[in-house]
C-alpha atoms as one frame of an Amber mdcrd trajectory, in Angstrom:
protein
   7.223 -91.331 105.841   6.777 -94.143 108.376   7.120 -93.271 112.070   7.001
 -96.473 114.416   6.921 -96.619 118.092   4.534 -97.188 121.213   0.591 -96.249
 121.604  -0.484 -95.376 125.288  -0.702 -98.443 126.238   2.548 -99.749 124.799
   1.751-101.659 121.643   4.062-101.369 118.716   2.335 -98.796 116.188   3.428
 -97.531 112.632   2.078 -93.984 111.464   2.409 -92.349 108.472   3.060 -88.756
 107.739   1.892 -87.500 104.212   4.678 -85.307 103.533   6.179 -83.956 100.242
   6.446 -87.141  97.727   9.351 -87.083  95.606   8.227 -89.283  93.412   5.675
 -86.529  91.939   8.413 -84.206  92.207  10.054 -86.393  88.871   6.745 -87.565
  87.528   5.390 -83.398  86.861   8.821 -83.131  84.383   8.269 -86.508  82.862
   4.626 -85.653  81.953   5.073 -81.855  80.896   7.743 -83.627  78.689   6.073
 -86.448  77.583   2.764 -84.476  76.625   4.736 -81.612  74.787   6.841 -84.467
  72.891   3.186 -86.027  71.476   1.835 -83.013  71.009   4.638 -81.631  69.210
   5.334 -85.309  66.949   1.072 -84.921  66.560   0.872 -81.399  65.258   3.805
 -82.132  62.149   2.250 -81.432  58.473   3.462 -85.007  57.280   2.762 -86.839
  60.753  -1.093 -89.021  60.008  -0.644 -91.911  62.777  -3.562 -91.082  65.049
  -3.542 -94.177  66.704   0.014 -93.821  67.412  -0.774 -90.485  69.518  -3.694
 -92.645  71.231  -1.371 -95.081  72.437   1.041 -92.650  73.642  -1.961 -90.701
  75.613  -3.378 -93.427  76.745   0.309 -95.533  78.350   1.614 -92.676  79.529
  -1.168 -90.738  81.189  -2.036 -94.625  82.767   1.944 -95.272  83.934   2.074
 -91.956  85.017  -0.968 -92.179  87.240  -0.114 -95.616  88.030   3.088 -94.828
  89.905   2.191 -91.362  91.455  -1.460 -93.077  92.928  -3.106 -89.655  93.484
  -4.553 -87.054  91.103  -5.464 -88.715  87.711  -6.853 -85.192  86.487  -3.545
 -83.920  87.319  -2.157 -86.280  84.557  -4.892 -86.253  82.836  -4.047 -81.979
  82.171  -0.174 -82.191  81.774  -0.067 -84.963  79.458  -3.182 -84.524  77.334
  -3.794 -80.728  77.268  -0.859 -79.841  75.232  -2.221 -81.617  71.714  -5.243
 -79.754  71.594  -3.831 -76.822  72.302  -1.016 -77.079  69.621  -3.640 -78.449
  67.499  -6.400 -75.792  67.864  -3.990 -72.700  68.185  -2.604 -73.492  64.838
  -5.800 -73.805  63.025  -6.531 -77.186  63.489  -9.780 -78.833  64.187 -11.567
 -78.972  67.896 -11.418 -82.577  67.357  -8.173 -82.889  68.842  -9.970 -82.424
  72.660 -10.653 -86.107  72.027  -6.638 -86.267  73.300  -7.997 -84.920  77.051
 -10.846 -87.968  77.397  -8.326 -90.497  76.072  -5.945 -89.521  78.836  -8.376
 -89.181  81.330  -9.350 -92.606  80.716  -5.399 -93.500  80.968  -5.197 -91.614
  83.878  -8.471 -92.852  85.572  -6.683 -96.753  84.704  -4.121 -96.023  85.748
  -5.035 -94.414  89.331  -7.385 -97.722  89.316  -4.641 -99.934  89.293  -2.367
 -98.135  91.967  -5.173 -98.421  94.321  -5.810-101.694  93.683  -1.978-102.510
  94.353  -1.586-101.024  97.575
């Protein structure tokens, strides 16, 4: 939130408050969503695109991160956590933590990019 008005000495002056953002408020949903979804279309028996799951990680940990602007780990975790997890709790291989550092590295992009826009 902006708040604009006179300094001491009377000079115009804009301050902003760092209040709730609502933005993040929509963007937690989306990414517990969008991670569960990838997770979910990565764990079927007849599902062998890995690359597609990459690409998923890797956009939407990176949009995600790009609009929000703060907290890439946070992204990072609630995108990428769930396909391990699905993976390793049903007796799949600990290979699937590869899915955290390829959304970290979305996320990191991604967080890269917002601070380079504003």
């Amino acid at each position: 939130m902006k708040i604009a008005g006179p300094d001491a000495e009377g000079r115009p002056t804009t301050v902003t408050t760092r209040g709730g953002r609502p933005a993040e408020r929509t963007l937690v949903p989306m990414a517990l969503l969008l991670g569960l979804g990838v997770a979910w279309m990565d764990s079927r028996p007849g599902f062998d695109a890995t690359g597609i799951t990459v690409v998923l990680l890797l956009t939407g940990t990176l949009a995600v991160a790009a609009v929000s602007g703060r907290r890439p780990w946070l992204w990072a975790m609630l995108i990428g956590a769930w396909t391990p997890i699905l993976e390793i709790g049903g007796g799949g291989s600990p290979a699937s933590l590869a899915a955290l550092v390829i959304a970290g590295v979305g996320a990191a992009i991604g967080y890269l990019i917002a601070r380079l826009v504003r």
